[in-house]
SEBA-42278 format. One record per residue: x, y, z of N, C-alpha, C in turn; residue number from 1. Coordinates in nm, 2 decimals, padded with zeros to 4 digits. Atoms other than C-alpha are relative to their C-alpha. Layout:
N
X; Y; Z; X; Y; Z; X; Y; Z; NUM
...
//
This chain:
144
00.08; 00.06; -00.11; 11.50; 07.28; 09.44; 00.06; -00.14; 00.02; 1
-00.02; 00.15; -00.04; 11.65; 06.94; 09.62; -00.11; -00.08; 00.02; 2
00.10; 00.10; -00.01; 11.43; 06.64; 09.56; 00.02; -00.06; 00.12; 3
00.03; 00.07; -00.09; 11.57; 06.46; 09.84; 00.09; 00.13; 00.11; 4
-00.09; -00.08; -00.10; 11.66; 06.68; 10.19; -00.01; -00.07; 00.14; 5
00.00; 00.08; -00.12; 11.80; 06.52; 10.50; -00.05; 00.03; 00.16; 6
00.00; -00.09; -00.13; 11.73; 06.81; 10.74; -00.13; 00.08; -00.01; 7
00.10; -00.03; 00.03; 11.39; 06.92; 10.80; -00.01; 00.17; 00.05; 8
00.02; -00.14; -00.02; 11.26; 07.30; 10.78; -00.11; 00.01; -00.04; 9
00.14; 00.04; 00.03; 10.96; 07.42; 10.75; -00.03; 00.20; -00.02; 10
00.02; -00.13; 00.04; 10.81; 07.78; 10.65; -00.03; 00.10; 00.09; 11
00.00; -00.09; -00.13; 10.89; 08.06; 10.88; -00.14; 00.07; 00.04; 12
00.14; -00.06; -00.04; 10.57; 08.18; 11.08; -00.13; -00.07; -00.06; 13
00.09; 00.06; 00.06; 10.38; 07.93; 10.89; -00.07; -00.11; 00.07; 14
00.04; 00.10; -00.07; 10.14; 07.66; 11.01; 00.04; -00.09; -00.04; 15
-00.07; 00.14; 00.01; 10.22; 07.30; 11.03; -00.13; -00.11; 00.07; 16
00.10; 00.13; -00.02; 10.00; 06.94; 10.97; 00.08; -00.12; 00.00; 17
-00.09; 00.13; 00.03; 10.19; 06.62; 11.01; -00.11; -00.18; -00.03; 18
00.12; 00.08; 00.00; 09.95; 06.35; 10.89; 00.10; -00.16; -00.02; 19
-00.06; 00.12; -00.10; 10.10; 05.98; 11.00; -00.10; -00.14; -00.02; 20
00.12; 00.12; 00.01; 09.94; 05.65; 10.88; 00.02; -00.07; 00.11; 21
00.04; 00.08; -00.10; 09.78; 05.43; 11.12; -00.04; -00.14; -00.04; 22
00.02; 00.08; 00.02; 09.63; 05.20; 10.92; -00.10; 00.02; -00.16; 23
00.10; -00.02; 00.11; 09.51; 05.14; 10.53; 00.06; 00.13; -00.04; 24
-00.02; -00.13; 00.01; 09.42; 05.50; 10.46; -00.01; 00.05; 00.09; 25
00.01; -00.07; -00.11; 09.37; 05.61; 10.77; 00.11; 00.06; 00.06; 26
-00.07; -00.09; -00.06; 09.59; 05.89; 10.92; -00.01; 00.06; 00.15; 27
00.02; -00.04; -00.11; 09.64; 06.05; 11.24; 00.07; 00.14; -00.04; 28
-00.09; -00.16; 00.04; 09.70; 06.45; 11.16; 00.01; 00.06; 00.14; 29
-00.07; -00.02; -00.10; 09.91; 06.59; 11.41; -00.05; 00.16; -00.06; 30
-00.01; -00.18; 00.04; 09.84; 07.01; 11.41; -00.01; 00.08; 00.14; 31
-00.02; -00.06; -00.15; 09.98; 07.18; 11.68; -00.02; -00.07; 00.09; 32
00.03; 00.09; -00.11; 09.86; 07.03; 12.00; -00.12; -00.13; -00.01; 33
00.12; 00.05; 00.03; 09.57; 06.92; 11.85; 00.06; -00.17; -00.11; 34
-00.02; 00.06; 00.11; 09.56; 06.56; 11.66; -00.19; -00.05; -00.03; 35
00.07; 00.06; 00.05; 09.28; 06.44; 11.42; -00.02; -00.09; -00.10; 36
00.01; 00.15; 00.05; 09.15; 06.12; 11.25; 00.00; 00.06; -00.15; 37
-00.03; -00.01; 00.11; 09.20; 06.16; 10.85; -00.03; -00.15; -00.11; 38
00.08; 00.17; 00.08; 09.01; 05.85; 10.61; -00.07; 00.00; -00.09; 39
00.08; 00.01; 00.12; 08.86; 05.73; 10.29; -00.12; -00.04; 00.08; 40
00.16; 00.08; 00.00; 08.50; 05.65; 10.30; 00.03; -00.13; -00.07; 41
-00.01; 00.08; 00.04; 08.47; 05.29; 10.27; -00.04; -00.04; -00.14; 42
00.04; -00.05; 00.11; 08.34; 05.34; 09.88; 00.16; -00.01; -00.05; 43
-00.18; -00.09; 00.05; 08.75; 05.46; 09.84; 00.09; -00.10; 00.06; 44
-00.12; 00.07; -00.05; 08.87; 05.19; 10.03; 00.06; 00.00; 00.13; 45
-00.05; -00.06; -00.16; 08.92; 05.35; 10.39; -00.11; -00.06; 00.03; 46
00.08; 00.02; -00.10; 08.74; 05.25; 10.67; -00.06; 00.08; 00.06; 47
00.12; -00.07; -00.04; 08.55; 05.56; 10.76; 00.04; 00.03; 00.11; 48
00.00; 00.01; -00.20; 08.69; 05.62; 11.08; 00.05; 00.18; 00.02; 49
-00.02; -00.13; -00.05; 08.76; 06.03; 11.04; -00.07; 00.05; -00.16; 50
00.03; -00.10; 00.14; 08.66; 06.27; 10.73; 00.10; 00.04; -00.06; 51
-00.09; 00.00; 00.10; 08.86; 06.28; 10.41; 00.05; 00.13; 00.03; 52
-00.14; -00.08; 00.01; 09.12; 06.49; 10.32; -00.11; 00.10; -00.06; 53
00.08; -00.08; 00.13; 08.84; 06.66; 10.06; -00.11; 00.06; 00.13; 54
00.10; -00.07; -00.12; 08.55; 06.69; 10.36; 00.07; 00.06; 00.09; 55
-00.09; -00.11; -00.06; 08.88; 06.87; 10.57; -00.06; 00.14; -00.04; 56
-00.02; -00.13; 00.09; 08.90; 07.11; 10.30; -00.13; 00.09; 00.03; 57
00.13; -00.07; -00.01; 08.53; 07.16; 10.33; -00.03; 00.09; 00.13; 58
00.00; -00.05; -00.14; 08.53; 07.20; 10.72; 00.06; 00.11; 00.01; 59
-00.05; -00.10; -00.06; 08.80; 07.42; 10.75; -00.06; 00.16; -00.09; 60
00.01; -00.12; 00.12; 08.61; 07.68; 10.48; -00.09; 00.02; 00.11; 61
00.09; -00.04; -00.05; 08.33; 07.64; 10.68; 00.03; 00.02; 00.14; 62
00.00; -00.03; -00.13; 08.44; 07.69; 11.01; 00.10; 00.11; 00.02; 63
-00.06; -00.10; -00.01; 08.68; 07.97; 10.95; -00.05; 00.11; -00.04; 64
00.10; -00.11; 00.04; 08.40; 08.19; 10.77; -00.08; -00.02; 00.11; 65
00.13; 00.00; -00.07; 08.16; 08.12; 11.06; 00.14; 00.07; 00.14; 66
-00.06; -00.05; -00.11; 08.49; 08.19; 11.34; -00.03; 00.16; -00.06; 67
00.01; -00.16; 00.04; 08.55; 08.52; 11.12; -00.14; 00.07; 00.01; 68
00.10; -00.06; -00.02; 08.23; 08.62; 11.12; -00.08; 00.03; 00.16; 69
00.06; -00.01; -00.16; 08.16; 08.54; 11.48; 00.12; 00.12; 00.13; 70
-00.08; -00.13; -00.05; 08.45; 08.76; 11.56; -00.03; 00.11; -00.03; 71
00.06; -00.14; 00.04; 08.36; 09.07; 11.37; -00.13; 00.03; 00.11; 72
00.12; -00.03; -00.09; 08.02; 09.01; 11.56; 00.01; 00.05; 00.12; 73
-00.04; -00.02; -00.12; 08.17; 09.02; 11.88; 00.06; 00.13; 00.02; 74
-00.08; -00.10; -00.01; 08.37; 09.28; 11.84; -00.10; 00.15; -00.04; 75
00.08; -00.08; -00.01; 08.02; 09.47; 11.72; -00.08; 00.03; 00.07; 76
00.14; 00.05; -00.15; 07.84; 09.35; 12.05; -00.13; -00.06; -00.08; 77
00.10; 00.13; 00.05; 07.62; 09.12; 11.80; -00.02; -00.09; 00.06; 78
00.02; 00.11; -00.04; 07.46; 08.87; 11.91; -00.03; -00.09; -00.13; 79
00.02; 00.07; 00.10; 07.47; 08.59; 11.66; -00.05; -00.15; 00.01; 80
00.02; 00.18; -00.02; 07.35; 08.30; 11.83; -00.05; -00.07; -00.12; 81
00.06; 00.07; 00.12; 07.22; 08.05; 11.56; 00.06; 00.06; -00.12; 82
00.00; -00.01; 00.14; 07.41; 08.12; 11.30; 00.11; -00.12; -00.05; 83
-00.10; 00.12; 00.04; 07.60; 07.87; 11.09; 00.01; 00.00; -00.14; 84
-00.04; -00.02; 00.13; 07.78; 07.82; 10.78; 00.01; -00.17; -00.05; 85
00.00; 00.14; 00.08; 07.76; 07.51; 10.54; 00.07; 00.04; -00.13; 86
-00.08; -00.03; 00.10; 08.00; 07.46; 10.25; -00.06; -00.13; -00.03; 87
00.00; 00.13; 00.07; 07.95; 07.19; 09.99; 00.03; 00.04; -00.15; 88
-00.08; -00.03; 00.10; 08.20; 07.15; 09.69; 00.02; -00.14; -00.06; 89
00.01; 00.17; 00.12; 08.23; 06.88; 09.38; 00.18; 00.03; 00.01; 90
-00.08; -00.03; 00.07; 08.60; 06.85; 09.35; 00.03; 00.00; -00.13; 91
00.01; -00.06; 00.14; 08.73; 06.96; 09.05; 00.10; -00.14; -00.08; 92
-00.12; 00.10; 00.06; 08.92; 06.74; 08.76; 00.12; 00.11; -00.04; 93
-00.13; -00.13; -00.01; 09.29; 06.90; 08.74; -00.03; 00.06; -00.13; 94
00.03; -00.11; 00.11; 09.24; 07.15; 08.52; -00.12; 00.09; -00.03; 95
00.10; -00.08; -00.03; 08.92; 07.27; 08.60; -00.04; 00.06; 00.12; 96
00.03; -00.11; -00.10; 08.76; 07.53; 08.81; -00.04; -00.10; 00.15; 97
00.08; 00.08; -00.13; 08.68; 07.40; 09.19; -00.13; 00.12; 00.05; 98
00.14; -00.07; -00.01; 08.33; 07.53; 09.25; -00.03; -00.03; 00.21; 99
00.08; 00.05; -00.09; 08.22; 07.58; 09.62; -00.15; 00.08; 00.04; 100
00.16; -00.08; 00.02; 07.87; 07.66; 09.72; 00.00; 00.03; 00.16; 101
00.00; -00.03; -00.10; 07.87; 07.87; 10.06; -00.14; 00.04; 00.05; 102
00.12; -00.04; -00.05; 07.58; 07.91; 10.27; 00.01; 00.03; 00.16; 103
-00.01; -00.04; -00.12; 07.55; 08.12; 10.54; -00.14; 00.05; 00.06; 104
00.14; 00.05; -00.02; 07.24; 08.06; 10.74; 00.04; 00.09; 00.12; 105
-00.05; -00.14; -00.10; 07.22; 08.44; 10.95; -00.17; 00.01; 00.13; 106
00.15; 00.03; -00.13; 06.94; 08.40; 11.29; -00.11; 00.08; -00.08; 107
00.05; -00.11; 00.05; 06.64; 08.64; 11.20; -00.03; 00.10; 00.04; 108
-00.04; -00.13; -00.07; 06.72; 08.88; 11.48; 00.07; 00.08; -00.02; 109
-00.08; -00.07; 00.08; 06.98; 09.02; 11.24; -00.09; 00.16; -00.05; 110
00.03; -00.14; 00.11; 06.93; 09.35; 11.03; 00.06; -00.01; -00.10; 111
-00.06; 00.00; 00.16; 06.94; 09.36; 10.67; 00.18; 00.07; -00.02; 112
-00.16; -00.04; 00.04; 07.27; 09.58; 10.71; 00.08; -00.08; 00.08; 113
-00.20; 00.03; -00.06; 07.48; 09.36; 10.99; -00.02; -00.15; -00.08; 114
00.00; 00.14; 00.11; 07.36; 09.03; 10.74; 00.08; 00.08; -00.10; 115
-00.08; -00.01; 00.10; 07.53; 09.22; 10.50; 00.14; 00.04; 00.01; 116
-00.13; -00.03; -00.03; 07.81; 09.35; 10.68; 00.07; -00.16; 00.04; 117
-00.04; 00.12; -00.04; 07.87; 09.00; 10.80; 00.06; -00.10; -00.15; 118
-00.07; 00.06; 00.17; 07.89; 08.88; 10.41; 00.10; 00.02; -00.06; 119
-00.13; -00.07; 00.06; 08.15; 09.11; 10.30; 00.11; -00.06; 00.11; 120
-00.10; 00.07; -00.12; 08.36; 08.98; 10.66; 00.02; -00.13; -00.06; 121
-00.08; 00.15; 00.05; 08.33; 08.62; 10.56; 00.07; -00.02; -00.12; 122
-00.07; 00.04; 00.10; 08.48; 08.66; 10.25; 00.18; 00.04; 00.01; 123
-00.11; -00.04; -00.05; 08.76; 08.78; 10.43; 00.08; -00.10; 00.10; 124
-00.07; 00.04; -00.10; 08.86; 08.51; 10.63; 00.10; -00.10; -00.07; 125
-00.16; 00.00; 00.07; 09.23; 08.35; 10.58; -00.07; -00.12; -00.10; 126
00.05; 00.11; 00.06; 09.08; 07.98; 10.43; -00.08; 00.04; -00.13; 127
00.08; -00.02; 00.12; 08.83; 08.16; 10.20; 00.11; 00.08; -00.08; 128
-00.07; -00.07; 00.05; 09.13; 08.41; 10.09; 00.13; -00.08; -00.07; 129
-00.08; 00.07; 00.09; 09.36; 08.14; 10.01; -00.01; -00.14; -00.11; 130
00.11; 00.08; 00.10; 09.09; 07.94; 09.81; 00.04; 00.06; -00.09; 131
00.02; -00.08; 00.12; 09.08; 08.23; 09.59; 00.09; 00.04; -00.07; 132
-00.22; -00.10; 00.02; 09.49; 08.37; 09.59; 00.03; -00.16; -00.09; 133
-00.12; 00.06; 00.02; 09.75; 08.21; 09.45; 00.06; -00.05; 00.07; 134
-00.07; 00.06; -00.12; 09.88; 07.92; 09.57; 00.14; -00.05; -00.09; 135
-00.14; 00.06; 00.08; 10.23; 07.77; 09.47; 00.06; -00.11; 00.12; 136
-00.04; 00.13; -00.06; 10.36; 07.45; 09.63; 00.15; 00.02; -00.02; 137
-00.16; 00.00; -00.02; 10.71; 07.39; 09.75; 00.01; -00.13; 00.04; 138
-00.01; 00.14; -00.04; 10.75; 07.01; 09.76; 00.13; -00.09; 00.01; 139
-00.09; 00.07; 00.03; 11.03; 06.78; 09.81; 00.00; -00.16; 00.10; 140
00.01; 00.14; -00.07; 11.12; 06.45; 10.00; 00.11; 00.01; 00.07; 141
-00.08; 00.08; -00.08; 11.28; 06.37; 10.28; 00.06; -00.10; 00.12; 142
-00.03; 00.13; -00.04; 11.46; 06.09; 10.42; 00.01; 00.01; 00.18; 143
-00.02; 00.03; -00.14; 11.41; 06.02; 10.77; -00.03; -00.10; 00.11; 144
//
């Protein structure tokens, strides 16, 4: 593996975040068309001006078990108005387990079986699946 590479590539069919200081700790993450604000809580030294890198992590768990799930629904002709998902996680010290605590808060126009079918779907969606997989890092530096 080259520590330093002059020519940039990137992982075929894979997504892509380009995060860009602005100021301090403050970042500007570039993803896809989309950009968002990226910041310590003033506590850490940032100025608070977007949600850490750690409350990301949290968002994107929770908003890709609540898309997946709202898709399955759809696709069952459910109606799921009111439902929503909340994640909240301690991170972990390296070497120990990262614990998150998922809650998924289901209307009470539901039925006991599509609340349950909807439970087994969220554990299916890609963010919760690569919480749980194997991950392996490919890191290097380059000069540009």
């Amino acid at each position: 593996m080259a520590l330093i590479n002059r020519s940039s590539s990137a992982i075929s069919g894979g997504l892509r975040a380009l995060a860009r200081k602005r100021e301090r700790y403050t970042h500007d993450v570039k993803i896809g068309r989309h950009t968002i604000t990226a910041d310590e809580p003033e506590s850490h030294g940032g100025q608070d001006m977007g949600p850490s890198p750690q409350e990301l992590l949290a968002a994107s768990l929770a908003s890709c078990t609540a898309i997946t799930m709202e898709m399955y629904a759809k696709r069952k002709g459910w109606n799921v108005d009111g439902m929503a998902v909340e994640v909240d996680y301690q991170p972990a010290e390296r070497g120990c387990v990262t614990r998150f605590e998922l809650v998924m808060k289901m209307p009470p126009h539901l039925s006991d079986e599509q609340v349950r079918k909807l439970q087994v779907i969220a554990a299916k969606c890609p963010v919760h699946r690569t919480l749980e997989g194997e991950v392996a890092f490919d890191e290097r530096v380059e000069i540009s």
